[in-house]
C-alpha positions in Angstrom: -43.9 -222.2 52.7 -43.7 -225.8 53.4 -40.3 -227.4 53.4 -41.4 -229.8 50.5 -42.0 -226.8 48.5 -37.9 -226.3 48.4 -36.9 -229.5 48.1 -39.6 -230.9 45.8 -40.8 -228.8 42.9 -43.9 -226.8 43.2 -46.4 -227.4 40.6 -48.6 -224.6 41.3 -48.1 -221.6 44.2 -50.4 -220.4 46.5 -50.8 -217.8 49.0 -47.1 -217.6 51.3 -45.3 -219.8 49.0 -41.7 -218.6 48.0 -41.5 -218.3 44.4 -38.4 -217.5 42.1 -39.6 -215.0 39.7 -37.9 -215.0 36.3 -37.0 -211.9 34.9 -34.6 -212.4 32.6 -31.9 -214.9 32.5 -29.2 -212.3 34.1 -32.4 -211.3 37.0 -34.1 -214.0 39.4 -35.4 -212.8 42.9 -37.6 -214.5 45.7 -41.0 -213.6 46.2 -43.3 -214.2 48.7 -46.9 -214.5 47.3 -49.4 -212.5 49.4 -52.9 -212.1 48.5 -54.3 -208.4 47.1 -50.1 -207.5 46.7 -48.7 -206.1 43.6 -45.2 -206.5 42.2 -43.7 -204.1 40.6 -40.6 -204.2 38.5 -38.8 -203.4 35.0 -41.3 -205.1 33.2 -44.5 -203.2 35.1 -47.3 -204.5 37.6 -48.0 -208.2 38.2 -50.7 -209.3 40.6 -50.0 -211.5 43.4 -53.2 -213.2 42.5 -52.7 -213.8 38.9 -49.5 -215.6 40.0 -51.4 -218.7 41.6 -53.8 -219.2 38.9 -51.1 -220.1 36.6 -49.2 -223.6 36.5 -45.8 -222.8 38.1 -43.3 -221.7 35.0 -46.0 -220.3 33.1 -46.2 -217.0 31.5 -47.9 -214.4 33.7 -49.1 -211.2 32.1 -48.4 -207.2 33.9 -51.8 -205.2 34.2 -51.4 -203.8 31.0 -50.6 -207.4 29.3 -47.3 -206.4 27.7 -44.7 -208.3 29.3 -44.5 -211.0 31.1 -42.5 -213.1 33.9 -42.4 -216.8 34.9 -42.7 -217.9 38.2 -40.1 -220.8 39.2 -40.4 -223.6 41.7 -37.3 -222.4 44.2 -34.3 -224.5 44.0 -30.9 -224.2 45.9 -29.2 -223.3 42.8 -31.8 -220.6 41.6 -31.2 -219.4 45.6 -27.9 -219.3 44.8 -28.1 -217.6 41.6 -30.5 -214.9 43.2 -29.5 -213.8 46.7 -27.9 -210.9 47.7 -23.7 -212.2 48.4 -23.4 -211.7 52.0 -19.9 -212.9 51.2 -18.1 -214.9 48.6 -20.2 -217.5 47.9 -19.4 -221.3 46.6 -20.9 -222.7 42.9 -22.3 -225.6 41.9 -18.9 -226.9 40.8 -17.5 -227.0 44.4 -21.0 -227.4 45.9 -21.3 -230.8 43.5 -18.4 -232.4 44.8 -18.5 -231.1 48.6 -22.3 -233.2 48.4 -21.0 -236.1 46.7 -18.0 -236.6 48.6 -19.1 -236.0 51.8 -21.6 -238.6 50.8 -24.5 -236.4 52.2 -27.3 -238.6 52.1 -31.1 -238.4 53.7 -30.6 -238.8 57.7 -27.3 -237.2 57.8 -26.3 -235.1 60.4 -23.5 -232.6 59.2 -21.9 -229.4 60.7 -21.2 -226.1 58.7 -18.6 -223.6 60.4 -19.1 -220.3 58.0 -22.5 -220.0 57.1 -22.0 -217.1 55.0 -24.3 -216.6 52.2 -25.7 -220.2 52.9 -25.5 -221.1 49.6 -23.8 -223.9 50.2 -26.3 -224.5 53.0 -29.4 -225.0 51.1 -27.9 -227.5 48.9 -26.7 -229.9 51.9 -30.3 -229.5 53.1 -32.0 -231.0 49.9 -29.4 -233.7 50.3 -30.0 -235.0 53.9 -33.8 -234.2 53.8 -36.3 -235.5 55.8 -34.4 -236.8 58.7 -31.2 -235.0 58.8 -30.0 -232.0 60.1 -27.4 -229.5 59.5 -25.9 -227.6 62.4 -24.2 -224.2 60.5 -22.3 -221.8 62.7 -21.6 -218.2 61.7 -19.1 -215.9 63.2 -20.8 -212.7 62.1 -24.2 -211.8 63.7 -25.8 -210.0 60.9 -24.8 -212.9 58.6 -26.1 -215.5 61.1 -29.1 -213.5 61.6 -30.1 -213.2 57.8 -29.3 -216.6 57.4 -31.6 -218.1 60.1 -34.8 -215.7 58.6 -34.2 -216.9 55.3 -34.6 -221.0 56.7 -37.7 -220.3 58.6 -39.1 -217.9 55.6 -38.4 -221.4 53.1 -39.5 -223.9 55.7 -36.0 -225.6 56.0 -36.6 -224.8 60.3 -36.9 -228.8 60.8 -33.8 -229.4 58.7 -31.6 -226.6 59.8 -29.8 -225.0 63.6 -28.0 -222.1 62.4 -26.1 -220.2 65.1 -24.2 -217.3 65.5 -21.0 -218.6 67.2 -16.8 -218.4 66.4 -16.0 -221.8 66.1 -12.3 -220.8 66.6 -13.3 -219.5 70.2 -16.2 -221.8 71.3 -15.1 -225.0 69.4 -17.6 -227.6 67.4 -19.7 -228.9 70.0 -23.2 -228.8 71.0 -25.9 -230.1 72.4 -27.7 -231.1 69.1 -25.7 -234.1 68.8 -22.6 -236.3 70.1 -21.1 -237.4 66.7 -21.7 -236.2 63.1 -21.1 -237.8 59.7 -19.7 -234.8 57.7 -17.6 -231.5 58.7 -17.5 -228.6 56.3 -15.1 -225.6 56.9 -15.0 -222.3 55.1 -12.8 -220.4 57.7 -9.4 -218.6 57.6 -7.5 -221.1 59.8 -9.6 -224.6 59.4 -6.1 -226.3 60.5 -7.5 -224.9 64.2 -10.6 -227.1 64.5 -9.0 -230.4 62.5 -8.2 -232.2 66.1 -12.1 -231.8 67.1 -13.7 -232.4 64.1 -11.4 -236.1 63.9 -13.1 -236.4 67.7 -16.6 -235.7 66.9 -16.8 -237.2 63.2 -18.3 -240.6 63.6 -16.3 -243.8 62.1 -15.8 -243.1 58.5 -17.1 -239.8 59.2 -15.9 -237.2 56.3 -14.3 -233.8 57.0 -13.8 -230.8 54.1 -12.2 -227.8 53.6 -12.6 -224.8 51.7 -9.4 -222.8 51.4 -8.6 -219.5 48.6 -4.6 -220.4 48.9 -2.5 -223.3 48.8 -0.7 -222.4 51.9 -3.9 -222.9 53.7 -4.3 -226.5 52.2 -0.6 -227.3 53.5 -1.7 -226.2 57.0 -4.7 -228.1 56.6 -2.9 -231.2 55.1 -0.6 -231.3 57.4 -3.0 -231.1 60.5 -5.4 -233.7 59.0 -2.3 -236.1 58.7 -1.4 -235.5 62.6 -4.6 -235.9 64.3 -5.1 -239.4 62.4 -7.5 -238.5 59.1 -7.0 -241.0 56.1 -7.1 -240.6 52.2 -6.5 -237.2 52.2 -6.7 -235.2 48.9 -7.1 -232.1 47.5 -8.7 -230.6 44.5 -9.4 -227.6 41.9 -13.4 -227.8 40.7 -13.3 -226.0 37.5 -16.3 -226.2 35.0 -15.7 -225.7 31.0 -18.9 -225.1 29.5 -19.4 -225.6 25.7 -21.7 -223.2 23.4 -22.7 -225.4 20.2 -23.5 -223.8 17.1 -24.4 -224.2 13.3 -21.7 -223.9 10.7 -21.7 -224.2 7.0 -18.9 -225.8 6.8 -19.3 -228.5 9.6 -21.7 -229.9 11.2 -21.1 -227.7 14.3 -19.0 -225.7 16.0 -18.6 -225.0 19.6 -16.7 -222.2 21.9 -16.1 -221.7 25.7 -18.5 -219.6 27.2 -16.5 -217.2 29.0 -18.9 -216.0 32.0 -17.7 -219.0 34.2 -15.5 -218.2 37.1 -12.2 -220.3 37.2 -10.2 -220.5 40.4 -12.6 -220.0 43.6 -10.6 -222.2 46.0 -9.3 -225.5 46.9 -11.1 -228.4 48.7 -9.7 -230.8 51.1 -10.9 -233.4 51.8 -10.2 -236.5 54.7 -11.9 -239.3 55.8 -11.5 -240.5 59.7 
């Protein structure tokens, strides 16, 4: 799979593209289309080959041509929605703003300490695609190992040094690069690292942190305000979703839907 193939919609797959196959809305999974293969799932038997012959989306048939899946261009947020949690994992919500305020753009050059699940890592790589990079450090080995296979198996490779390192122990540096322009930090004790990241972030350089409790964020706060960080502020990302419906007696009616997670942490965020 060709790094354009994850960042730019597929319009048709062929043989060793990545697909997301679409099960059901509640079931998507990654497949990897090799020729003569069968898949085999709830539904029944669908042939690796019939999946390229079809326009990417469209219905595809099992054997016996009773059911049916789609096959789905891959997209950091049908990643998200599919992998397997390797650990609690950040939504579009947070995702969203940690882009946007960051101001990830193409030719950025960003670090990630707590890889993860790298759900949070595929998005940032969309956004600084084709001549950034992202540099994402993971404590656990198993973790950083899965995480580095699942780059080179979407093509990100170019885009993407993933590392299995504690950042707490070894610190932020490396050889990749002498200044960044964006620090994310999903660790228990950011507060830690805030000194380095203000030295390695260049000018106007942003730094973020991801924290479950709000005596994390006073740590955090309180370290970013020492070491010399500016506009500091911190935030709740919650998203309300709306179900509309017909009525009889109004012209609609609408209701919250209820599967949305609420409180998943709070985001710091300072600018050097």
């Amino acid at each position: 799979m060709q790094a354009s193939d994850f960042i730019f919609a597929l319009r048709q797959a062929s043989a060793k593209n990545t697909v997301m196959v679409y099960e059901n809305f509640s079931s998507i999974k990654p497949l990897q289309i090799e020729p003569g293969k069968i898949l085999n799932n709830r539904y029944g038997q669908f042939n690796h080959d019939e999946l390229v012959k079809e326009e990417i989306s469209s219905k595809v048939l099992d054997l016996k041509g009773q059911n049916f899946i789609r096959c789905l261009s891959p997209t950091p947020e049908l990643w998200t929605k599919a992998l397997h949690m390797r650990t609690q994992i950040l939504y579009r919500p947070d995702i969203s703003m940690i882009v946007g305020s960051l101001n990830i753009k193409p030719g950025s050059i960003v670090i990630e300490a707590g890889t993860g699940s790298a759900s949070l890592s595929m998005a940032l790589i969309r956004a600084l695609v084709p001549s950034g990079k992202l540099f994402t450090f993971e404590f656990n080995e198993t973790r950083a190992q899965q995480a580095k296979e699942e780059f080179q198996s979407l093509g990100l490779s170019l885009n993407v040094v993933s590392e299995h390192r504690d950042v707490i122990e070894k610190g932020l540096k490396h050889e990749g690069y002498t200044s960044v322009n964006a620090i994310f930090l999903d660790l228990p004790n950011p507060w830690e690292l805030v000194k380095e990241a203000y030295e390695i972030l260049a000018p106007s350089g942003a730094l973020c942190t991801f924290s479950p409790c709000i005596e994390q964020v006073q740590k955090n706060c309180e370290a970013m305000e020492k070491y010399g960080f500016g506009y500091i502020r911190t935030m709740e990302t919650l998203s309300r979703p709306l179900v509309i419906r017909k009525s009889e007696q109004k012209l609609g009616i609408y209701h919250e839907a209820t599967e949305e997670r609420l409180h998943t942490g709070y985001l710091t965020f300072a600018h050097k």
